[in-house]
TORMAR-622069 format. One record per residue (C-alpha): x, y negated, z negated; residue in one letter. Coordinates in steps of 0.2 Angstrom, whole numbers, plus 5000, padded with zeros to 4 digits. Example, Ala and Ser with C-alpha at 12.3 -4.5 7.8 and 13.67 -1.06 7.14 Angstrom:
+------+------+------+------+
!   c1 !   c2 !   c3 ! type !
+------+------+------+------+
! 5062 ! 5022 ! 4961 !    A !
! 5068 ! 5005 ! 4964 !    S !
+------+------+------+------+
***
This chain:
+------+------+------+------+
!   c1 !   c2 !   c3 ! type !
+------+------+------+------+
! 4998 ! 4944 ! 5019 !    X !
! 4997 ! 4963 ! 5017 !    X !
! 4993 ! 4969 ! 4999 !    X !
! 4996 ! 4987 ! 4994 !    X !
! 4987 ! 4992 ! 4975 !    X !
! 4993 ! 5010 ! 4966 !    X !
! 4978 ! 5016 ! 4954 !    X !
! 4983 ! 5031 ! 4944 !    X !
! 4978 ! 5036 ! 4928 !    X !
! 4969 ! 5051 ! 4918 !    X !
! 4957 ! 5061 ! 4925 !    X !
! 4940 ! 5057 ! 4923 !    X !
! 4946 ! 5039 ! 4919 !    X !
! 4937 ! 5029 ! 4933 !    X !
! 4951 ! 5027 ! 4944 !    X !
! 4940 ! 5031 ! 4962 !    X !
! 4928 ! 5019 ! 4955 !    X !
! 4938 ! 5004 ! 4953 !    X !
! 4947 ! 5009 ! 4969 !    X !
! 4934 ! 5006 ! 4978 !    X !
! 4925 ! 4990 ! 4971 !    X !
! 4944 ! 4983 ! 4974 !    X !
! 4945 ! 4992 ! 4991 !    X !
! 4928 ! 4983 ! 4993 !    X !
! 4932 ! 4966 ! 4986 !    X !
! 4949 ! 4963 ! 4995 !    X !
! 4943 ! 4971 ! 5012 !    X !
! 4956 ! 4989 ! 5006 !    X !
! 4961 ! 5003 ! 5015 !    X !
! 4958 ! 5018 ! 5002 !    X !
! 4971 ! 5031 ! 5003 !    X !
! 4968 ! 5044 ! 4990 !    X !
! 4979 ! 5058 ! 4984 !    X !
! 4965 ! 5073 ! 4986 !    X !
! 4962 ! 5065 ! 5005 !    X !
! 4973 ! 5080 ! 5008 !    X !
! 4970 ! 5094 ! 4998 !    X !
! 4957 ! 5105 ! 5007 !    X !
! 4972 ! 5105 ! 5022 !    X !
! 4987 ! 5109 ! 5008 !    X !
! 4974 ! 5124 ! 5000 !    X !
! 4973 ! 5129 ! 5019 !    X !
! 4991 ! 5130 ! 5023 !    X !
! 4996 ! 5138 ! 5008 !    X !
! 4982 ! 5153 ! 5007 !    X !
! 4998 ! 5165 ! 5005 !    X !
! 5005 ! 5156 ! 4989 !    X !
! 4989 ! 5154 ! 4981 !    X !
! 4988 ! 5173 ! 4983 !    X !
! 5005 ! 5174 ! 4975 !    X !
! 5003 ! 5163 ! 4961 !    X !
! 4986 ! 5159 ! 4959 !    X !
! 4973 ! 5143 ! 4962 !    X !
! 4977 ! 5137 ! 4943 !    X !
! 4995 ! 5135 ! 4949 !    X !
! 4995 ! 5129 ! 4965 !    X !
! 4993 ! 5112 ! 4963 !    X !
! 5009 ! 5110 ! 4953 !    X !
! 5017 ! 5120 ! 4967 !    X !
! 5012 ! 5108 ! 4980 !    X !
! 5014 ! 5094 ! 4969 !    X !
! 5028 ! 5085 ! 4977 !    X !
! 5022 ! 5089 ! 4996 !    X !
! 5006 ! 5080 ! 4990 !    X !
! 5012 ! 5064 ! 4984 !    X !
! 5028 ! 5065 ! 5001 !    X !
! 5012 ! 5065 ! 5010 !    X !
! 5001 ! 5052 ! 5002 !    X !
! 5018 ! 5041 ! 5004 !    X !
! 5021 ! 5045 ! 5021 !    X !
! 5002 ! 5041 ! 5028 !    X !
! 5001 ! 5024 ! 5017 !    X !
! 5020 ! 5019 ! 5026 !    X !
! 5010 ! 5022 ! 5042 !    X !
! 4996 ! 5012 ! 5038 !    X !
! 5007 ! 4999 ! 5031 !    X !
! 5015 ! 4996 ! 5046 !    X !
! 5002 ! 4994 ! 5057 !    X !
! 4999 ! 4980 ! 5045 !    X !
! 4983 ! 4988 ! 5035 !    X !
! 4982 ! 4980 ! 5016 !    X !
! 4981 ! 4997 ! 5004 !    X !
! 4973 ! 5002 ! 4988 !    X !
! 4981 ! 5019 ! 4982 !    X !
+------+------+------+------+
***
């Protein structure tokens, strides 16, 4: 049976480190939220110059988590149990 585990909390809180003694412990794919940042920064060099790195991240927000969504789905139906 697949299993799929959402971590979220505050920064710094110890989320990565759980994840992955969980990950670990029920044999987990890891699937984190930053997987795709440097790409996101990449593609959006021209708003970043517009509104600046401090507000860039609540920009891309929404297209961030759409993606973390979309690659888990993927993983989930090639039947991979997930840790989030």
């Amino acid at each position: 049976m697949q299993e799929v585990y959402f971590v979220s909390g505050q920064a710094a809180s110890g989320k990565t480190k759980f994840a992955k003694a969980l990950a670990a412990s029920r044999k987990l794919l890891i699937l984190d939220l930053d997987d795709s940042l440097e790409w996101m920064i990449a593609s959006n060099r021209s708003t970043i110059n517009e509104l600046g790195m401090e507000n860039l991240l609540s920009y891309i927000g929404p297209e961030r988590y759409k993606n973390l969504l979309e690659r888990a789905s993927a993983q989930f139906a090639q039947g991979k149990s997930l840790v989030i």
